[in-house]
C-alpha positions, -999 to 999 in steps of 0.1 A, spaced: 330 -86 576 355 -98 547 341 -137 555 311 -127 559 315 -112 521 332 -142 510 304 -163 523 275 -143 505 296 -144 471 294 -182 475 257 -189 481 250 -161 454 274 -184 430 258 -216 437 223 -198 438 232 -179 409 208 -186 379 238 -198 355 241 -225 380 209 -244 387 190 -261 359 161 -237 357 153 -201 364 128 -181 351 133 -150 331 132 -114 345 135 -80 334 147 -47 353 139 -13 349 148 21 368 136 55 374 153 81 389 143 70 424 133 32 419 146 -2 403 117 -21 390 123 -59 388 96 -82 368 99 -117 372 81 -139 350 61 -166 372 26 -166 381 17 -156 413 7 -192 428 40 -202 418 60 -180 439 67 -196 479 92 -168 484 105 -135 481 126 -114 507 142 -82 497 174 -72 518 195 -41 515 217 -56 488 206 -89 477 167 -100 465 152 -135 463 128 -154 450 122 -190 455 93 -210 441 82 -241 421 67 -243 384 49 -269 368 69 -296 348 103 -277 353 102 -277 389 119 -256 418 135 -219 414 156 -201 435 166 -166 418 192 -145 440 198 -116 431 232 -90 440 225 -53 436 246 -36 420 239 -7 445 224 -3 477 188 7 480 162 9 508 145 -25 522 121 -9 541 108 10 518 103 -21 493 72 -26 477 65 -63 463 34 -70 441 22 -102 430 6 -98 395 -18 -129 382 15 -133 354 41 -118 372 59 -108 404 70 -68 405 92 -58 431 97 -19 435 128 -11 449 138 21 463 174 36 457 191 47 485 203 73 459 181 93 436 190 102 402 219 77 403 213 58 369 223 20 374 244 4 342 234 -28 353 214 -46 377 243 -69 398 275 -65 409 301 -70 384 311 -101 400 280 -117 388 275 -122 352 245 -113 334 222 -143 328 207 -150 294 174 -148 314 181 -108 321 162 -87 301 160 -47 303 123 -32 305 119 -6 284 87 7 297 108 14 330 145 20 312 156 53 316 194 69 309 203 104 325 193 122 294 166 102 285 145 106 315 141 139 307 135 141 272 106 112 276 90 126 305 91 96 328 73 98 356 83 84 393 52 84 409 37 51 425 6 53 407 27 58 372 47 26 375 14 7 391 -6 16 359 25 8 336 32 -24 345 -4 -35 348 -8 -23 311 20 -46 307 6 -74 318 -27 -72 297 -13 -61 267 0 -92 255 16 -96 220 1 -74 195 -19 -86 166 -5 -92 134 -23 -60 109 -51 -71 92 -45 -73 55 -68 -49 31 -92 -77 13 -96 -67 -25 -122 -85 -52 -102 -105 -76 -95 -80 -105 -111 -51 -85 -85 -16 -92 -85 17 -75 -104 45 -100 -87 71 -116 -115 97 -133 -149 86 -147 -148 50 -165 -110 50 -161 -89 28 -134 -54 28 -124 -32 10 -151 -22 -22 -144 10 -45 -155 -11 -59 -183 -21 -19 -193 16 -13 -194 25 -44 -218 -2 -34 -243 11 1 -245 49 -12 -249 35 -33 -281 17 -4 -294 45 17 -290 70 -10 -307 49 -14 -335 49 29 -341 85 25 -336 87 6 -369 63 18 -389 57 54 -383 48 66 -416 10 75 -429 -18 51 -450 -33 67 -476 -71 59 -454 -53 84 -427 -43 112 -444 -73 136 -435 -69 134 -396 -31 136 -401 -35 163 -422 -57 179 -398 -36 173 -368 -7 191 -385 -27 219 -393 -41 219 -358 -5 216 -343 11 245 -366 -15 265 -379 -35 268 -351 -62 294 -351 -50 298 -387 -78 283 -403 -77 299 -437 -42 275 -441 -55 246 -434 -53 221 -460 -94 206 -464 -101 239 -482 -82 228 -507 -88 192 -505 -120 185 -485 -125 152 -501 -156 134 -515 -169 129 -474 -173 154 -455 -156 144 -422 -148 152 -384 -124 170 -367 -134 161 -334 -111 128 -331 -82 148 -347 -88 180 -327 -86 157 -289 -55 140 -304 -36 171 -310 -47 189 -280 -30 156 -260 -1 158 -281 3 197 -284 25 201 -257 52 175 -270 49 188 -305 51 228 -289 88 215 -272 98 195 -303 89 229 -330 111 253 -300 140 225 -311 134 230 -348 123 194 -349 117 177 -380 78 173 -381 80 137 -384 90 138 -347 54 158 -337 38 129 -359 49 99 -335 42 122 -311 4 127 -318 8 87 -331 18 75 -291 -10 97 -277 -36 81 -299 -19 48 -287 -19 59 -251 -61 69 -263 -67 36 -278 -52 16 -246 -70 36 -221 -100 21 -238 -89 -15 -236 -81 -7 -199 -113 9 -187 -134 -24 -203 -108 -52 -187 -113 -30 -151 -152 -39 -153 -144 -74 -167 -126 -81 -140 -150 -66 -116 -180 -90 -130 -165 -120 -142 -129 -121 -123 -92 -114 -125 -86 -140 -151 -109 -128 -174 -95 -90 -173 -62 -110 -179 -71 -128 -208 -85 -102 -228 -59 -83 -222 -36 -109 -235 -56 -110 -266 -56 -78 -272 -17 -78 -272 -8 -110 -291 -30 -99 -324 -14 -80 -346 -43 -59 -361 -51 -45 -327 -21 -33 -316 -4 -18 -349 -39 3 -355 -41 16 -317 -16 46 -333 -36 53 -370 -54 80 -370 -87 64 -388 -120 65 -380 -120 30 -368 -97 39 -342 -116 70 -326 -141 46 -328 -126 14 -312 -116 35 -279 -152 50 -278 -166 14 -279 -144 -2 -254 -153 29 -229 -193 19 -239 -186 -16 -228 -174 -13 -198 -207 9 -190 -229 -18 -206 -207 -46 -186 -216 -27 -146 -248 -25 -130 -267 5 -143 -248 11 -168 -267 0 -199 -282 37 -210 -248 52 -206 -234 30 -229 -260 30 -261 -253 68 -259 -217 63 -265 -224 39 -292 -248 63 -306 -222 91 -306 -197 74 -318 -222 57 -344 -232 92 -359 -197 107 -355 -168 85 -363 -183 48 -379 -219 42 -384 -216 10 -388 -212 8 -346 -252 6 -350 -247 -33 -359 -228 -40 -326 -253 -13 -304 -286 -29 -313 -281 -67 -304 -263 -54 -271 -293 -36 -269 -321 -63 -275 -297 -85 -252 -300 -56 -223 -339 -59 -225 -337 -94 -228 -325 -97 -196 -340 -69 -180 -310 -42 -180 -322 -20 -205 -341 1 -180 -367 27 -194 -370 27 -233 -371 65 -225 -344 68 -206 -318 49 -235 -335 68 -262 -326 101 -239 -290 88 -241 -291 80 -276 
């Protein structure tokens, strides 16, 4: 028996994969009643295969590499008869039964035999002693049948499809707004640097910053506020002044609980006018970049944040400013499809409330819309107007 050993552990050396100049790749699995081996070959390549209580082989020949002989020593004993051998059109399965169930194998050979590079594990099969149980694996036939056959015609799995987007095309955020982009972000850090360094009030501001304060710290004290005393030679509107301090009123309500100065409530109602003032600039780039491209969006953006009058006037509190975000929201209606009524009723609103003079920009937009055939129903824009 000892030569008979002897003689074995020299044919499986000089039959052993590490040996010859080609052997195909193979993976082994286990249940707690079967090993499951998979060899890599197509099934006209295989010439043959015997299974024997300790020891399985496959012989065969594949094109342009030539003969195989793959010998393999069990690490433990299993059942020959019982040995079920499949050949798949990519592969060859053998099922082998172990003559001990629930024994889990560490490896598939003896020690004496290393590993080949070739030896893979199959995970679909793999199963320690505690995770058998806490996966569910099944031992069943049929199970490791339908397994290995969704294997096989599986294949690799596609790379994932990458979401296509429209050059300059943003998710929305609420009505005519978009989320901000980089470019958003830059205009508001130049806004903001510019309020930085010149915080303080022109004289052609003082009513709606004189309003805001009294907004902020009078409140529903309206026999305090100052236009009673000082209503000037125009009648104006609160309106712009009243949505600036409503944004703002929760900064300025923090700062007053300090015993801030009130400067600090006035760059505080300054940055939300800002923030205002860009939202504007970014709702008309999202539809220029939606019609005309990415570049486009990007380059009036640019614009907007190289000039110097743009940016330091985002944060007065003038009329023209109210106005200026009011317009830019306007043409990004009159820039989409549909949108052309929408838009002359902004720049009428904005026309009879904050600058009138918004009537010179509305009306060529307006002759250009009929022109070509945007303008929809004369009733209709009226309507809006």
């Amino acid at each position: 028996v000892r030569v008979q050993e002897k003689t074995n552990l020299r044919e499986g050396m000089a039959d052993s994969p590490l040996q010859r100049g080609f052997c195909p790749s193979y993976k082994w699995g286990q249940t707690a009643t079967h090993v499951v081996v998979t060899v890599d070959v197509q099934e006209e390549w295989v010439e043959l295969h015997r299974v024997d209580e300790g020891t399985v082989r496959v012989q065969g020949t594949v094109p342009a590499k030539g003969p195989f002989t793959l010998l393999l020593h069990l690490a433990h004993s299993i059942s020959a008869d019982g040995a079920d051998v499949a050949l798949l059109p990519r592969s060859l399965r053998i099922k082998l039964p172990k003559t001990d169930p629930g024994v889990s194998w560490v490896s598939l050979q003896k020690p004496a035999y290393p590993k080949p590079a070739q030896e893979k594990k199959d995970f679909d099969f793999f199963e320690d002693s505690d995770v058998s149980e806490k996966e569910g694996g099944s031992d069943s036939d049929e199970e490791l049948d339908r397994l290995v056959r969704e294997e096989q015609l599986r294949g690799p799995k596609p790379l994932p499809e990458r979401k296509k987007t429209t050059p300059g095309q943003r998710d929305p955020l609420i009505g005519p707004f978009c989320q901000p982009d980089e470019m958003d972000f830059l205009l508001l850090f130049a806004v903001l640097f510019h309020l930085y360094w010149c915080p303080y009030t022109k004289v052609e501001e003082s009513f709606n910053m004189q309003a805001m304060h009294d907004i902020l710290y009078h409140r529903l004290n309206l026999s305090a506020y100052d236009h009673h005393s000082f209503p000037g030679t125009v009648p104006r509107t609160f309106l712009g002044a009243m949505a600036t301090s409503l944004l703002a009123s929760p900064f300025s309500a923090f700062f007053q609980t300090l015993d801030a100065p009130k400067v600090v409530s006035q760059y505080a109602v300054r940055a939300a006018l800002g923030v205002v003032s860009v939202a504007g600039v970014s709702a008309f780039r999202w539809q220029l970049g939606r019609a005309h491209g990415l570049a486009t969006s990007v380059a009036y953006g640019f614009v907007s944040m190289v000039q110097f009058h743009m940016v330091f006037y985002a944060s007065r509190a003038l009329p023209n400013t109210f106005a200026l975000a009011l317009v830019n929201v306007a043409l990004s209606y009159y820039v989409r499809e549909g949108g052309v009524a929408t838009a002359m009723g902004l720049l009428a609103f904005t026309g009879a409330v904050f600058r009138f003079e918004v009537a010179i920009l509305a009306a060529p937009l307006y002759l250009m819309a009929v022109y070509r055939r945007r303008a929809g129903s004369v009733g209709g824009v009226v309507l809006a107007a």
